[in-house]
C-alpha positions in Angstrom: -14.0 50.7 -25.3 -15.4 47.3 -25.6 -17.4 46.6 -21.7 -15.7 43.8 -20.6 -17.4 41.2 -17.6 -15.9 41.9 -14.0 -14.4 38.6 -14.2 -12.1 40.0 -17.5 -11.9 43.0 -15.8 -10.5 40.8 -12.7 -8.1 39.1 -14.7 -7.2 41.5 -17.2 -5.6 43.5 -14.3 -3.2 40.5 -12.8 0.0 40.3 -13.9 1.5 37.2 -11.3 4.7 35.3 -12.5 5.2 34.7 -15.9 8.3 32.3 -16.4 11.3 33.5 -14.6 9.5 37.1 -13.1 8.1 37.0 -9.6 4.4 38.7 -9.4 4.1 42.5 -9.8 1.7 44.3 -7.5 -2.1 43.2 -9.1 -4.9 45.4 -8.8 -7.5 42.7 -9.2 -9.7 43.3 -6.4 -10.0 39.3 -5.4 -6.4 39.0 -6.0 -4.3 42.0 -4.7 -3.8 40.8 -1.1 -1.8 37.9 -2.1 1.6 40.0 -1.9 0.7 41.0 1.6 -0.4 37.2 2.4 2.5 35.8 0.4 4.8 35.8 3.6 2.7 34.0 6.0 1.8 31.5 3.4 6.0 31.3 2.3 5.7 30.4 6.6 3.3 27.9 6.4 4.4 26.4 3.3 8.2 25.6 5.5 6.1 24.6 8.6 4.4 22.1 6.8 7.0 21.2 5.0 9.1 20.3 7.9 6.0 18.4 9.9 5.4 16.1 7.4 2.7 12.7 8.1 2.4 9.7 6.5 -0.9 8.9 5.4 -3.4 8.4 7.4 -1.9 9.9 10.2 -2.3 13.3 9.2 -3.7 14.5 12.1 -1.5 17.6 13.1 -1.6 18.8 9.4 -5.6 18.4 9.7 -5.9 20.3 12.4 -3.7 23.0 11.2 -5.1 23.6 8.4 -9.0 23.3 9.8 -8.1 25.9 12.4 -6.9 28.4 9.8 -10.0 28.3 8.0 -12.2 27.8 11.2 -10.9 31.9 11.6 -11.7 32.9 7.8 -15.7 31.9 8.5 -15.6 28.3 7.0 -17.9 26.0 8.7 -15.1 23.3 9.1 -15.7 19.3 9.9 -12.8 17.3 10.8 -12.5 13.5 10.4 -14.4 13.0 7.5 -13.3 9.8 6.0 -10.2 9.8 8.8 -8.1 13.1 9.2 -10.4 15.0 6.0 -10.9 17.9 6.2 -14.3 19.6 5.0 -14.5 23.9 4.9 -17.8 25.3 3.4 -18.2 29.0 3.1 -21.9 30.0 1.4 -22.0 33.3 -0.3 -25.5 33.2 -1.5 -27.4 31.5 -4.7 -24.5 30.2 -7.2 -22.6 27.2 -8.2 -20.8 25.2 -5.8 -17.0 24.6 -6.5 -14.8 22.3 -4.7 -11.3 23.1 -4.2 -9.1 19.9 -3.0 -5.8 19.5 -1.5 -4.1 16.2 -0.3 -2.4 16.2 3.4 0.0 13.0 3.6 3.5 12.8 3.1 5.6 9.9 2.2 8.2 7.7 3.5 11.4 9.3 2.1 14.7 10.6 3.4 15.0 14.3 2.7 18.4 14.9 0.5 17.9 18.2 -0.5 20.3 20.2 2.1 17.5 23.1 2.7 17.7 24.8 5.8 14.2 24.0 6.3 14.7 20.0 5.2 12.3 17.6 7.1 14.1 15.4 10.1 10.9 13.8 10.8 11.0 9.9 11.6 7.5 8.2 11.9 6.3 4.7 12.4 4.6 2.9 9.3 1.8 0.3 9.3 4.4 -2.3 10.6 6.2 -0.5 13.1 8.9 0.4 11.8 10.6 3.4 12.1 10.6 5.5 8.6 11.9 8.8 7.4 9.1 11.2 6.3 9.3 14.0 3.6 6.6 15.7 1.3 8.3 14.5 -1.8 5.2 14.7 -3.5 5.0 18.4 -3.0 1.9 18.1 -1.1 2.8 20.6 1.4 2.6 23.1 -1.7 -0.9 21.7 -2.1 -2.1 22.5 1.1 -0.2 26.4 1.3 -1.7 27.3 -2.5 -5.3 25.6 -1.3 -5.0 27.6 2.2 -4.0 30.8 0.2 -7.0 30.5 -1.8 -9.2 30.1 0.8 -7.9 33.1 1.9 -8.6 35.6 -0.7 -11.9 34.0 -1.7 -13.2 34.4 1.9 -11.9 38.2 1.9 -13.2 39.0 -1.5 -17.1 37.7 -0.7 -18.5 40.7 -2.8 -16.7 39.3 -6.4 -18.1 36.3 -6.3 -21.6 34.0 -5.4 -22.2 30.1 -4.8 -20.7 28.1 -2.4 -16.8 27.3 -1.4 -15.8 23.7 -0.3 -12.5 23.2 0.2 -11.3 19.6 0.9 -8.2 18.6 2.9 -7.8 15.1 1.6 -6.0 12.3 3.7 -4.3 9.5 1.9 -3.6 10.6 -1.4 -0.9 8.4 -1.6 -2.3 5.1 -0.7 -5.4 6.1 -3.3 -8.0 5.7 -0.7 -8.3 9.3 0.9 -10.7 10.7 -1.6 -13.2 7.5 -1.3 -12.4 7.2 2.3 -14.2 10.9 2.1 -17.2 10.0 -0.4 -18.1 6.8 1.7 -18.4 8.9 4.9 -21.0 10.9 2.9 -18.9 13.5 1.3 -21.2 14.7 -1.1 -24.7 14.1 1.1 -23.5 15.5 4.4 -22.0 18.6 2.4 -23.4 21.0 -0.4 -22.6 18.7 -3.4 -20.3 20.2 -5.7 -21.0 21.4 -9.4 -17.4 21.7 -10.2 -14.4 20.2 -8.8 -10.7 21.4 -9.0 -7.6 21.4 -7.9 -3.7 21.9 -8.7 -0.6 19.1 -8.8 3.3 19.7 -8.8 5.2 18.9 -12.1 8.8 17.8 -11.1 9.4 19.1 -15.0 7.7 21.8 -15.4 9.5 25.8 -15.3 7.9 27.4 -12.1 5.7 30.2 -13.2 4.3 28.0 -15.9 0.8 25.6 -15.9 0.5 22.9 -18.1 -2.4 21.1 -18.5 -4.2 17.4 -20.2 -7.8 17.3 -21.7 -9.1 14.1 -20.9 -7.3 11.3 -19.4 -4.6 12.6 -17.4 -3.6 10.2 -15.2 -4.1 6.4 -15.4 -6.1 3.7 -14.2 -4.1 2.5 -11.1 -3.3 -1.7 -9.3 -1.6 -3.1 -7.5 -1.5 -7.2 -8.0 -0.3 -9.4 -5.7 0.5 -13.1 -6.9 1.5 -16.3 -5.3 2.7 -19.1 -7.4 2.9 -22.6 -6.0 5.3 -25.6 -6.8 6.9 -28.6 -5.3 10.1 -28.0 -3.3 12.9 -30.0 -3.5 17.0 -30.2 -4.0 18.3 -28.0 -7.0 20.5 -31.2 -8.0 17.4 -33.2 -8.1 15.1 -30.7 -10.4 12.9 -33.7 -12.1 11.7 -34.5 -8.4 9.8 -31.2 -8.4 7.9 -28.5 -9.6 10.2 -25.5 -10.2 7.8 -21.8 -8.8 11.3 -19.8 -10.0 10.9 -21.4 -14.0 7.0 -21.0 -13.1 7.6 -17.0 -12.6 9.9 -16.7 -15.1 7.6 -18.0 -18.1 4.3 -15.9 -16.1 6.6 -12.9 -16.3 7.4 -13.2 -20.1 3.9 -14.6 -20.6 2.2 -11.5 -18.9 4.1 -9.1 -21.1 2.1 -10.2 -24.2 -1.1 -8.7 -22.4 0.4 -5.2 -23.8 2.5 -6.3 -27.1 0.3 -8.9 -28.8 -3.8 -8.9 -26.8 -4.2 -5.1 -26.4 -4.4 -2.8 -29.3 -1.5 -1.1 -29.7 -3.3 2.8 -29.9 -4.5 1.7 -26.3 -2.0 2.8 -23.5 -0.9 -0.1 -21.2 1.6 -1.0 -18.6 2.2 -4.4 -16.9 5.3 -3.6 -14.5 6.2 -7.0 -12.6 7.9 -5.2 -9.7 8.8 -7.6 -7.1 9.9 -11.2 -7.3 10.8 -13.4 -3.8 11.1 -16.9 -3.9 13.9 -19.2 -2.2 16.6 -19.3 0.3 19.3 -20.7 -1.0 21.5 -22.0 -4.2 20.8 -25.4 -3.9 17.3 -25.4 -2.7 13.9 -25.3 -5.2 11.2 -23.3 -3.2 7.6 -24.7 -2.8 6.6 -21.1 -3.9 7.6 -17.7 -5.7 5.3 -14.4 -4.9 5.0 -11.5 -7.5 4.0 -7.9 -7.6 2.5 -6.3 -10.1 1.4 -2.5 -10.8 -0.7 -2.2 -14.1 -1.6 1.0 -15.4 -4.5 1.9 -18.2 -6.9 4.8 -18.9 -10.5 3.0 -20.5 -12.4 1.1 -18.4 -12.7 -1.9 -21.1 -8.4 -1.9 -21.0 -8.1 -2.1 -17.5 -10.9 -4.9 -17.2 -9.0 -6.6 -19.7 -5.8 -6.2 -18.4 -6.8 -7.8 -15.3 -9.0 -10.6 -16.5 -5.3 -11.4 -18.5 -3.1 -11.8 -15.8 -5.5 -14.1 -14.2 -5.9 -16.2 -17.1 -1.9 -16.0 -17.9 -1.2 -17.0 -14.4 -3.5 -19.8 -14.4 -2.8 -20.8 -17.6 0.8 -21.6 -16.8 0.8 -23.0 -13.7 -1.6 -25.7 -15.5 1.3 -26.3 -18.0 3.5 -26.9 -15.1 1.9 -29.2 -13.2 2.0 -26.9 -10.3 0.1 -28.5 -7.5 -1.9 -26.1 -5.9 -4.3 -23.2 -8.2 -1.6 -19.7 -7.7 -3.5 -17.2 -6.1 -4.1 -13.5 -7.6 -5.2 -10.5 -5.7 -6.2 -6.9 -6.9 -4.9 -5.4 -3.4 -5.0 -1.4 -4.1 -6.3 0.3 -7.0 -7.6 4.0 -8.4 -9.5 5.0 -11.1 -8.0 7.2 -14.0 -8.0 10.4 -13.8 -10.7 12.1 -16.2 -10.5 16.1 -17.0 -13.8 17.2 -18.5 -12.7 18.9 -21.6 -15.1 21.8 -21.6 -14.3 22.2 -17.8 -10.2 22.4 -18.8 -10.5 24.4 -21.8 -13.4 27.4 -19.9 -10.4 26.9 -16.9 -7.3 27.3 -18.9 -8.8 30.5 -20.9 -9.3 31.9 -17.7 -5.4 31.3 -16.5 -4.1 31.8 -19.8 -5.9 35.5 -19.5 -3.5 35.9 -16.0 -0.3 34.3 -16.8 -0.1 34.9 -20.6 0.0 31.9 -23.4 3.7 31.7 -22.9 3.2 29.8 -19.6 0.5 28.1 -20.6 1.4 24.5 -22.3 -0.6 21.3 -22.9 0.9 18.3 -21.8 1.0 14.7 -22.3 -1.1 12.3 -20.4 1.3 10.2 -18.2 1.2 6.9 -16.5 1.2 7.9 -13.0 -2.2 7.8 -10.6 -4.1 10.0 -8.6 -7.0 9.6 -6.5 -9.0 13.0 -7.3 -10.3 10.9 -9.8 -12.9 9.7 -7.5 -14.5 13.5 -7.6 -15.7 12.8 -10.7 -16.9 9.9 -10.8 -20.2 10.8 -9.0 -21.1 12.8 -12.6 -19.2 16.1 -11.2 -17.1 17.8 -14.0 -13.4 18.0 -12.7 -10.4 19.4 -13.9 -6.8 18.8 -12.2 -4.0 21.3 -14.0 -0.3 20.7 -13.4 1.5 24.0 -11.6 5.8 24.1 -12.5 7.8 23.8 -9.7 11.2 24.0 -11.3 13.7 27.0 -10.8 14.0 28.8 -14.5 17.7 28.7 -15.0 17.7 25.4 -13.6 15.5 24.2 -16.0 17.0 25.5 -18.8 20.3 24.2 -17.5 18.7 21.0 -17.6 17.4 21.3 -20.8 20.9 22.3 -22.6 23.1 19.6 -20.8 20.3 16.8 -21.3 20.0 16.2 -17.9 16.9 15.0 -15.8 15.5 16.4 -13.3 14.7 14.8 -9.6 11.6 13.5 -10.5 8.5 13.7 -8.0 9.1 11.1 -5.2 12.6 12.1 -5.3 14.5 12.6 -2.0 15.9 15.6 -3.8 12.9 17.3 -5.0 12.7 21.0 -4.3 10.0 23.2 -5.3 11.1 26.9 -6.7 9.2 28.2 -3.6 8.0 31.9 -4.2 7.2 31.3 -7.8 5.8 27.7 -7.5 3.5 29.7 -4.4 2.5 32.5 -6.1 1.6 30.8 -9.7 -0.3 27.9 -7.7 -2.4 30.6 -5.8 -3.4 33.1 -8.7 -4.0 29.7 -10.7 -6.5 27.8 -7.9 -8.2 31.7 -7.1 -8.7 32.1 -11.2 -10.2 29.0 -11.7 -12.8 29.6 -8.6 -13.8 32.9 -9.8 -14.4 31.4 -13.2 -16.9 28.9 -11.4 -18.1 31.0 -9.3 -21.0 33.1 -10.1 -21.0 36.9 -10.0 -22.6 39.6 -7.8 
């Protein structure tokens, strides 16, 4: 027989959740405990789920998840670019991987009727009181990050290098993960060679991991724009400046950014989202406030896309004879998401090897943003793969009838727990022993 590496050997012996099957019993020495660990993390995974925090007021979560590391051996620092958490466990000469899980919730209502449904109400920035829920799934984040951590710190003699695990604050607001690099991220702490980490797909069958080489996620912000005119009576329209037929032709206007500026083998999204201006019927507002969220993946689109708007914007006020210059702010924004492509294709090998081809699928890049970009943009190769979520026969339900699926953000999104648990785990602890180096 052929020798194989104790890596193949490792993985060759796992057989976790393929499609619709929970995990058998796997001998692989770095991965055997998780069916003895899989009901304290199924506990965890509810506790968190019901305790949810808004970002950046993740403190609770934080400390809960610090404290459980705190007793594998990780030397843990708190408040690292606000509630972050940083866990480093050094098992001799090797490369350094960092594992990353986001903390905050979000400010939904919890519809799905589980027994263990959040009831949590919060205050936001402006004081009002919110409903909170991890619609995001990050509380599945943190449980497969924490199970990880787990059977990487008991299985010290399969693997060498250096363990970071990052519990990231803020995902949601796209500032966490350089709230972290600005308080020194990657100089206080061993700097990472690799960088990983898993994301719920609302689509996806649980069991199953799809992943995108290359851009993944897009470029990410948020615009803000104030456009001025001369208020007056509605019967009287010649004595003003209309801002409401000001926004209307900017809106149209902008659209040709994508359709007619852009090429069209370039992604792009303009999304005017918001539009407030006047108070009554009768009255013409002195101005009209839009927001925007424009998505891209290159650089050079999203540099253009922005220089546009301003231009467009300017451009038509001018024609108007609007009084005052409108006003256009950038006010949030994240970089797209990048997966090396060596990185993804060495990582999903390694997966594939565990949970067979079947549940392995490539998927399409899509519009939405995510923060772990900023990992990489310091030159460290990163890879984020996308872990189902979605009970089988549901999803094939689903599939047959046409239907569509509570999306992510959804007040009725439900992760398929054991499966989604179990697959996120064995997929996270793969990819770290493929990093890692080997005794």
């Amino acid at each position: 027989m052929k020798a194989l590496s104790l890596l193949a050997l490792v993985l060759a012996a796992i057989v976790w959740p393929a499609g619709p099957a929970l995990a058998a019993k796997a001998p692989s020495p770095a991965l055997e405990g998780l069916d003895a660990l899989y009901p304290e993390l199924d506990a965890l995974y509810r506790e968190l789920h019901q305790n949810p925090e808004l970002s950046l007021q993740e403190e609770k979560t934080a400390a809960k998840l610090a404290e459980r590391l705190r007793k594998l051996g990780f030397e843990v620092t708190q408040k690292v670019g606000g509630h972050g958490v940083v866990a480093v466990l050094r098992n001799g000469k090797g490369p350094t991987v960092l594992l990353r899980t986001d903390l905050d919730a979000l400010p939904v209502e919890e519809k799905t009727g589980l027994p263990y449904a959040s009831k949590v109400m919060a205050q936001d920035d402006s004081g009002q009181s919110v409903p909170v829920m991890h619609a995001c799934g990050h509380d599945v984040h943190m449980t497969v990050w924490t199970g990880t951590a787990t059977l990487l710190a008991r299985a010290k003699d399969r693997w060498r290098g250096t363990l970071v695990m990052v519990g990231q604050p803020a995902e949601e607001r796209g500032s966490g993960a350089r709230r972290m690099l600005e308080d020194g991220l990657y100089k206080r702490f061993p700097k990472p060679d690799f960088a990983v980490a898993v994301h719920n797909s609302a689509s996806a069958v649980a069991g199953s991991v799809e992943y995108v080489s290359g851009y993944a996620l897009a470029n990410v912000d948020s615009v803000d724009i104030t456009l001025y005119g001369k208020g007056g009576h509605g019967a009287y329209p010649h004595t003003t400046v209309d801002p409401i037929v000001l926004a209307a032709r900017t809106i149209l206007s902008l659209q040709t950014l994508v359709s007619r500026e852009k090429s069209p083998l370039e992604p792009a999204v303009v999304t005017v989202g918001s539009v407030h201006g006047g108070t009554k019927h009768n009255i013409i507002p002195d101005e009209v406030k839009l927001q925007l969220t424009v998505r891209s993946y290159k650089p050079e689109v999203r540099k253009q896309l922005l220089a546009g708007i301003e231009r467009v914007v300017n451009a038509e006020a001018t024609a108007a004879g609007a009084p005052r210059k409108p006003e256009v702010a950038v006010t949030e924004g994240t970089p797209a998401t990048y997966n090396d492509p060596e990185l993804t294709k060495r990582l999903i090998g390694a997966v594939t090897r565990v949970l067979g081809k079947e549940n392995i699928r490539e998927a399409q890049p899509v519009m939405g943003g995510e923060d772990f970009s900023e990992y990489s943009l310091a030159g460290v190769p990163a890879v984020m793969l996308w872990l189902g979520t979605v009970e089988p026969k549901r999803h094939a339900e689903a599939k047959a009838a046409g239907e569509t699926l509570p999306s992510l953000h959804s007040p009725l999104f439900a992760p398929d727990r054991e499966r989604t648990l179990r697959t996120g785990v064995t997929t996270l602890t793969t990819s770290a022993l493929e990093l890692l180096g080997k005794p």
